[in-house]
N, C-alpha and C positions, 0 to 999 in steps of 0.2 A: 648578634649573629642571627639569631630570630628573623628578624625585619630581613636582613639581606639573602635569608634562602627562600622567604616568602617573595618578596621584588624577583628574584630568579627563576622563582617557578611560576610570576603570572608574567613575562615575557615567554617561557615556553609555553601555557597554555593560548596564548593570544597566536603564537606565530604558526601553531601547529595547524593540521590542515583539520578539516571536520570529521568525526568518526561516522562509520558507515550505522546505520539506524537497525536497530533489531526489531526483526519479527514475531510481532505477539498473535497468540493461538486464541482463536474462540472456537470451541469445541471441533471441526475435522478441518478448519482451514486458518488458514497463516497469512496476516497481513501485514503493510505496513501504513501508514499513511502520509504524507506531505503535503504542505501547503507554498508552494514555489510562487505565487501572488496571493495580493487580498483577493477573497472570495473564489480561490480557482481551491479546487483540492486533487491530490494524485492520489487514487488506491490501488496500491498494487498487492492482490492473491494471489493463492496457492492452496491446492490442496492435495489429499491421497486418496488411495480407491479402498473403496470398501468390496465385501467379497462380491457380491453380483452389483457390477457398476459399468454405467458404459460414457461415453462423450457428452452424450446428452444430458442426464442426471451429472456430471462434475461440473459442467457450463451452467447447466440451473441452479446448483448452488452458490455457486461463482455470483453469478445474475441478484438472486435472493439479496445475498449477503451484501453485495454492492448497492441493493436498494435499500436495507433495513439498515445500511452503516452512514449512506447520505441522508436517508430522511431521521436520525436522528441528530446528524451535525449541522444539517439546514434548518431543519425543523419543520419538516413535511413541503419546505421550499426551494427545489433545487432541479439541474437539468444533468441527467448522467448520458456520458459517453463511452464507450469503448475506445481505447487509448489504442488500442493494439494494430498495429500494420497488419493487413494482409498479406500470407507468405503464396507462393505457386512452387507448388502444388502444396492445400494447406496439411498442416503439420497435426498427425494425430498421437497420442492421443492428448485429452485437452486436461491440463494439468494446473494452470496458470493464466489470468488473463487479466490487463488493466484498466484503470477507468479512470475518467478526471470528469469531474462534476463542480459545480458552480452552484453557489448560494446565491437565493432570487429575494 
């Protein structure tokens, strides 16, 4: 009986769709990361405001954390982009923003 509930649960685990990926915290921001080809990678942040905080300091941490999260998965080898479309009229305030970067 064993064998045949194990055979049953690995066609459901094969058929099922993929779970959505959770967001891990490094100290005031929230990532997640993906790698959708060899050498491409997708980061996507998030963060919250701290009491005196305005667009500029949430985008520079965004920024930071997106260089210090490629240069240690390249290995000081890599080319980061801004993933994110530009919206009109842009959208404030800045809260989130994404990035895909390439190992060189």
């Amino acid at each position: 009986m064993d064998g045949l509930v194990q055979a049953l649960c690995f066609f459901c685990v094969v058929g099922s769709p993929p779970q959505p990926q959770q967001a891990r915290a490094d100290w005031d921001i929230w990532y997640t990361h993906e790698t959708p080809a060899a050498g491409v990678h997708v980061l996507r942040l998030s963060t919250t405001d701290f009491v005196l905080d305005t667009d500029g300091f949430r985008a520079q941490r965004l920024d930071a954390f997106a260089q210090r999260f490629a240069d240690a998965s390249c290995h000081g080898r890599f080319q980061l982009n801004p993933a994110d479309r530009p919206t009109l009229p842009p959208t404030r305030p800045v809260y989130a923003r994404n990035y895909i970067f390439r190992c060189r």
